[in-house]
N, C-alpha and C positions, 0 to 999 in steps of 0.2 A: 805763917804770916796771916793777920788777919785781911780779912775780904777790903777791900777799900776803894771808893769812888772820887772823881772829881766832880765838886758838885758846883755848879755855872751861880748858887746865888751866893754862897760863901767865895765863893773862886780860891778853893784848898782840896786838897784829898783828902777826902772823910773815913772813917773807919764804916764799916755799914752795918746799920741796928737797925734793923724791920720794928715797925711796930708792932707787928704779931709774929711772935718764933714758931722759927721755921715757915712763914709764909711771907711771899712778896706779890705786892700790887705792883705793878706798870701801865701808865697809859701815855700812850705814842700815837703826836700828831700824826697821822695818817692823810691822805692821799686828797687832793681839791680835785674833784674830777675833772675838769673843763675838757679835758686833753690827755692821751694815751702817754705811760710816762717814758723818760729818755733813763741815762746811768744816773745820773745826778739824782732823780728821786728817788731810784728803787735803794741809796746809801745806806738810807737813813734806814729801813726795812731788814738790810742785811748785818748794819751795824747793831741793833739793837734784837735781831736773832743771835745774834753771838751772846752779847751779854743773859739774854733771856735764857739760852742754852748753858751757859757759865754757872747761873744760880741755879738752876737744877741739877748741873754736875755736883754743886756745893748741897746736894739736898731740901734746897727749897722749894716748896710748892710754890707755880708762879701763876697768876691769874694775870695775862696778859690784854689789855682792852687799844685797838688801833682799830680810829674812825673813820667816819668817810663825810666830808661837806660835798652835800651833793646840790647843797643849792649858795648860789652866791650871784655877784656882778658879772664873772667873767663866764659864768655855767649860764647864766641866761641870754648873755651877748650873743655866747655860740650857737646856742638854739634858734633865736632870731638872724642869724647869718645864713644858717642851713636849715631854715622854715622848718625845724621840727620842735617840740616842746621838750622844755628844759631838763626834764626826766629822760628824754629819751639820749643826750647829751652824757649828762651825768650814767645811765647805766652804761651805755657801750665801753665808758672809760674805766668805768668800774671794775668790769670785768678784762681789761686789759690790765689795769694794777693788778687783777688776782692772777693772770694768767703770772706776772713780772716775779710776783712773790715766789707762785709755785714756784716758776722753774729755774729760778736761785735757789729756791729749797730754804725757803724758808717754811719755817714749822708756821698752822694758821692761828690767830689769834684765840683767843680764849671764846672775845666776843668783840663784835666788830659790829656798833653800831653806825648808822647816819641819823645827818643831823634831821633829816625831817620826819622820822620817826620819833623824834622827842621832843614836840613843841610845847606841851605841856610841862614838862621839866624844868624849861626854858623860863616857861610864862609863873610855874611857880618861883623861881629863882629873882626873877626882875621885881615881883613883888614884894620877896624880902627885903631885897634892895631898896625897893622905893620906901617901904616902910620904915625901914631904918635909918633913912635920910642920904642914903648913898647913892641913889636912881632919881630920877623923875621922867614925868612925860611930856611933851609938847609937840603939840599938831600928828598926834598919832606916831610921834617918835617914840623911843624909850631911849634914855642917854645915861651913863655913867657918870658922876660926879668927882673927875679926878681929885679935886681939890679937899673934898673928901676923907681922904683915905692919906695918911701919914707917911706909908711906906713906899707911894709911887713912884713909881722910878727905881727902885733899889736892885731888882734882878739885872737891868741894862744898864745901872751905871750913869743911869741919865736925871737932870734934876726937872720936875714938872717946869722952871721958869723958864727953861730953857727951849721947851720942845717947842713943835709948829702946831701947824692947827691938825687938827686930822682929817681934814680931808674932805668930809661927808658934802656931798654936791648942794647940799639945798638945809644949811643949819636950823631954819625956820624956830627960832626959840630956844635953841641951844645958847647954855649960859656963858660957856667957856670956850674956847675955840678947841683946845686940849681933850674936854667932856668927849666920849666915843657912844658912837651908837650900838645898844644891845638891844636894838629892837627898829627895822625900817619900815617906815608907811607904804599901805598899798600905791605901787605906780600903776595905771593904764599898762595893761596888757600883762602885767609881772605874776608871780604865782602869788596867793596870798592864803593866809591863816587868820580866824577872828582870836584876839584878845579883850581884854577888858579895855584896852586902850585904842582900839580901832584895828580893825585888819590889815595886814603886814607881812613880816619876812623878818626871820632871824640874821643877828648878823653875827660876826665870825667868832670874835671870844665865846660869845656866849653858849655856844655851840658845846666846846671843849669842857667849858665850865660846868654845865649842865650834866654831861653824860658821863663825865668822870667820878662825879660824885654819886650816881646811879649804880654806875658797873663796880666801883671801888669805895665808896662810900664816903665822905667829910673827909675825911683825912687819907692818905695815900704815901704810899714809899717813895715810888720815882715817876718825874714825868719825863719826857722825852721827845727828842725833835730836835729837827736841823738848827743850826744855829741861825738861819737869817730869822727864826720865828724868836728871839729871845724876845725880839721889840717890834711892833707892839704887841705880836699876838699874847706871849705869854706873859706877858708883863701886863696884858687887860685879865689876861684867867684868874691873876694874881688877885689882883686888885680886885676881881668880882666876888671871888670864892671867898677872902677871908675877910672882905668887908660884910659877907652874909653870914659872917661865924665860923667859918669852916677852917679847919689847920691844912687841906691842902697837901700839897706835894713836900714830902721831906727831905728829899733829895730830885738837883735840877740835871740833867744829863744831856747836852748836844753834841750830836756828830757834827763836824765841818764838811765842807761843800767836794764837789767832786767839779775841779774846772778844766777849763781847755784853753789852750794860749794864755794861760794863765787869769782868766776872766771864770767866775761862776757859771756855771754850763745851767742857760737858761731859753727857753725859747725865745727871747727877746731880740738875745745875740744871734740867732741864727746859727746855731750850733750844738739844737741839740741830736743827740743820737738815743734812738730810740730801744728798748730793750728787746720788742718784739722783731727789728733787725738786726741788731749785732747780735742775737741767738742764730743767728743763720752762718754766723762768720765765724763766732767763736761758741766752744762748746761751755754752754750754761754753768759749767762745776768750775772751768777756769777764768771765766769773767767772776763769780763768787771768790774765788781764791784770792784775784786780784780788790775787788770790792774789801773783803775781808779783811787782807793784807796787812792794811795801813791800821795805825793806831787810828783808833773812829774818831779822836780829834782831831786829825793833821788831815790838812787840805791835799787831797787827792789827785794829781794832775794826770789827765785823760789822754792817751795816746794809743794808736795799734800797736805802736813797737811796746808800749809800759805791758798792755795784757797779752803780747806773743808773750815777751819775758816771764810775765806772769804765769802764763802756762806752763811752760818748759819746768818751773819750779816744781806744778802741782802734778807732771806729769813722770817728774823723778821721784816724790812721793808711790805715786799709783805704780809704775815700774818697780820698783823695791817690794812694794807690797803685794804686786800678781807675781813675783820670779818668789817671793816668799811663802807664799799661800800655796805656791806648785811643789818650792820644793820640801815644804811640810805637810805636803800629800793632804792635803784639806779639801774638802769639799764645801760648796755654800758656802752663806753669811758668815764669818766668826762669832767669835761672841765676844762681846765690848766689856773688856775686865777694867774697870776704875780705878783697880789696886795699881794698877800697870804701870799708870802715867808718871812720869818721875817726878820729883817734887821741881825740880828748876821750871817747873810747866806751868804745873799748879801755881806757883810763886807770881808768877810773868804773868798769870790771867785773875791773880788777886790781885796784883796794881794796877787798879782801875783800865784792866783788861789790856793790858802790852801785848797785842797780838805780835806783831814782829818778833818781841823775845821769844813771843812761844812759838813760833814757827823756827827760830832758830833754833830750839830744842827738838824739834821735830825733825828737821832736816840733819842733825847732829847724830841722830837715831839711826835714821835711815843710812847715812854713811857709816855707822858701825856694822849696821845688819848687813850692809853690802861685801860691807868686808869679812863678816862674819859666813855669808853664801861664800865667798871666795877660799875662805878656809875649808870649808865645811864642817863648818859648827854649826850642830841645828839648835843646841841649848842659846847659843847667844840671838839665832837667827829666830826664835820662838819669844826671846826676850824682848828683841826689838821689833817681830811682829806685834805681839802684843800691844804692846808702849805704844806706838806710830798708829794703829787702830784705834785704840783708846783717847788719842788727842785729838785726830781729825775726825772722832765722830762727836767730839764736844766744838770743833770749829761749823757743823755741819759740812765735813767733806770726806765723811765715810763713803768710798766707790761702792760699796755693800749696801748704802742706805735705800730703802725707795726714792729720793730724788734723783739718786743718779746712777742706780742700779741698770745696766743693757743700756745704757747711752750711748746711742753713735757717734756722735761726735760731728763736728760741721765736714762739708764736704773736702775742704782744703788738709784736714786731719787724715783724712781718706785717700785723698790723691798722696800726699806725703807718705806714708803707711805703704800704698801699692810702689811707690817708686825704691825706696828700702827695698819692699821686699822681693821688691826684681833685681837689685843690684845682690841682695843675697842670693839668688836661685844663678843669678852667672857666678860668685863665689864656688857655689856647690857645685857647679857645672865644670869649670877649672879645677876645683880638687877631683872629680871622680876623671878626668883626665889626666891627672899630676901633674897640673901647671899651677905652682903651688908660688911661684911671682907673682901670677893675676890675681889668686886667690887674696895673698898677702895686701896687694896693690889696693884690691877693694874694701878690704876691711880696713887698711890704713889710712883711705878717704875719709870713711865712714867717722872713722876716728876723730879727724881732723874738723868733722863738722861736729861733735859732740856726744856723734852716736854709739854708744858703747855694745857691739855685737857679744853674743854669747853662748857657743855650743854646747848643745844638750845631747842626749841619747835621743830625742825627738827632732833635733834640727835646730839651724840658728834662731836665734829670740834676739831683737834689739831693746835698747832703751836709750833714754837721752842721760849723761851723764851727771 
């Protein structure tokens, strides 16, 4: 089956042609600092290391670029709220997104610029613009000229007569109410940059626009980003890039939202949950499991009970493949064989990346290989070692990887664990008595909550079934 994407400006599944064989560009809206992120944002990160991981499974070289706006309206608010300047706002958050990445495991970007490291970029770009009749300036603004541009509207589906205004607090000379600012005049007190049109602040398309075509150059494979950004954000990159000439993004690709009570999980609502605490609650590999999960277009509803369930999944997974790795006398890492993975896998992660089928292929695995320990068959149990290695370490949930190599696990994993394994040690203690009712008694609880016990020459092992 060939590789294929759904692509958000066609709205079809595309077959996938790189413009250069064997390599892919990516650039993924990344991270508005204002604020430490919750589940909801880190989605988008996790969904699009999948895919990222996927085409390198497929042999392509990926030069992956996920930015950072570290300056904007809501990044200076905050600074002014908590008397410190707007940089120092933007890093501390900064480094919370990175902390969020790491410890999903995601792999780090290629290159990860901010935007205020590129003003020049910027200030080149608006100039193409103006000179080509698709910019202009007024009162130290610089505005976009939607009317301009032919195609506006085409990614969202929306027609220019129809929109509102956009917004901008103080139009001063703005022609069209529609027109969007890529370029804000210096306010009292704000940060600012000299241009040739007065000193200022970049504003947010232009951001994207700029640095993409820096790190990826004119033309590019795929862009990426949540779906609330199709309009306006990426629907102004559009409009800026190839009204400057540029071919842009050739494939468009948005995850949908991760919500709660069925609303988009926003700080707005007052509901979001932060990544830096539910690492406390749930262990980091199974909150990814669950992130993962879902096909990265279907909206994700957020619950404790959705990532317990979640877990139990990835930890019948992990069960299978440590009772496997024990009883194929291994030592250390394996080694991630690509030949392994069966084709139903392969197939399910070329249709615009169906994680669920391919997790069903995984979990398919793992029930053979159970059964295959149960016989003792090492040849089937090596078979499906292999295969079950080889798929979770293209979903990044190899337990061998450095992300989640020696992970403890949240403390509630821990208490569960100790309480098992005291209800095993009274087991053992009632067999070397031969009270072999109690013994029975206890494993048949154990049973009954899912927990599948299992005697070795070294003593009981549990797992979840």
């Amino acid at each position: 089956m060939a590789l294929r994407f759904y692509d958000s400006a066609s709205r079809s599944v595309r077959d996938f042609v790189p413009l250069n064989e064997g390599r892919v560009g990516i650039y993924l809206c990344g991270a508005t600092v204002q604020a430490p992120p919750h589940v909801g944002h880190i989605r988008s990160g996790v969904a699009f290391d999948v895919i990222r991981r996927w085409l390198m499974a497929r042999g392509y070289e990926v030069t992956f670029v996920r930015n950072v706006t570290d300056i904007d309206d809501k990044i200076i608010a905050r600074g002014v709220e908590q008397g410190v300047p707007y940089w120092d706002v933007a890093m501390r958050n900064e480094r919370a997104f990175a902390r969020a990445y790491d410890v999903l495991g995601c792999l780090p970007p290629t290159y990860e610029p901010r935007a205020t490291g590129h003003i020049p970029e910027m200030i080149t770009l608006m100039q193409r613009l103006i000179d080509s009749g698709h910019g202009y300036s007024a009162s130290g603004d610089v505005y976009f000229d939607v009317s301009s541009f032919a195609e506006y509207g085409a990614l969202s589906g929306q027609r220019p007569e129809d929109m509102k205004d956009a917004a901008d607090a103080d139009p001063r000379g703005k022609r069209d109410a529609r027109d969007f600012a890529m370029w804000k005049s210096a306010k009292p007190g704000e940060p600012l940059w000299d241009t040739p049109w007065g000193p200022g602040r970049p504003g947010w398309h232009i951001e994207c626009s700029a640095m993409a075509a820096k790190y990826l150059g004119p033309a590019f494979d795929i862009h990426g980003g949540g779906l609330d950004l199709v309009f306006p954000h990426h629907e102004n990159e559009i409009a800026q890039s190839k009204a400057a000439g540029d071919g842009f993004a050739q494939y468009w690709m948005h995850n949908a939202w991760v919500t709660t009570a069925g609303e988009k999980m926003s700080k707005s609502l007052g509901n979001s949950l932060l990544v830096d605490e539910v690492v406390t609650r749930v262990r980091p590999v199974e909150l990814r499991y669950y992130l993962a999960g879902a096909h990265y277009r279907s909206m994700l509803e957020y619950s404790d009970e959705h990532v317990t369930e979640a877990g139990q999944g990835y930890r019948r997974i992990e069960g299978f493949l440590s009772r496997a790795h024990e009883s194929l006398g291994l030592s250390g890492a394996p080694q991630v064989r690509a030949e392994a993975r069966p084709s139903a896998f392969d197939d399910a992660m070329d249709d615009d990346v169906a994680v669920p089928q391919a997790l069903a292929v995984v979990h398919e695995t793992v029930r053979d290989g159970n059964a295959a320990l149960a016989a003792g068959d090492s040849a089937g149990v090596q078979r499906a070692f292999d295969a079950v290695v080889a798929m979770v370490d293209v979903l990044g949930l190899n337990p061998w990887s450095d992300s989640w190599a020696g992970q403890g696990g949240d403390r509630a994993t821990s208490v569960i664990d100790g309480l098992v394994q005291a209800l095993l040690d009274q087991r053992q203690q009632a067999r070397t008595r031969k009270d072999f009712a109690a013994a029975d008694a206890i494993r048949d609880g154990l049973d009954t909550l899912g927990i599948r016990v299992e005697d070795t020459p070294t003593g009981a092992r549990w797992s979840l079934d």
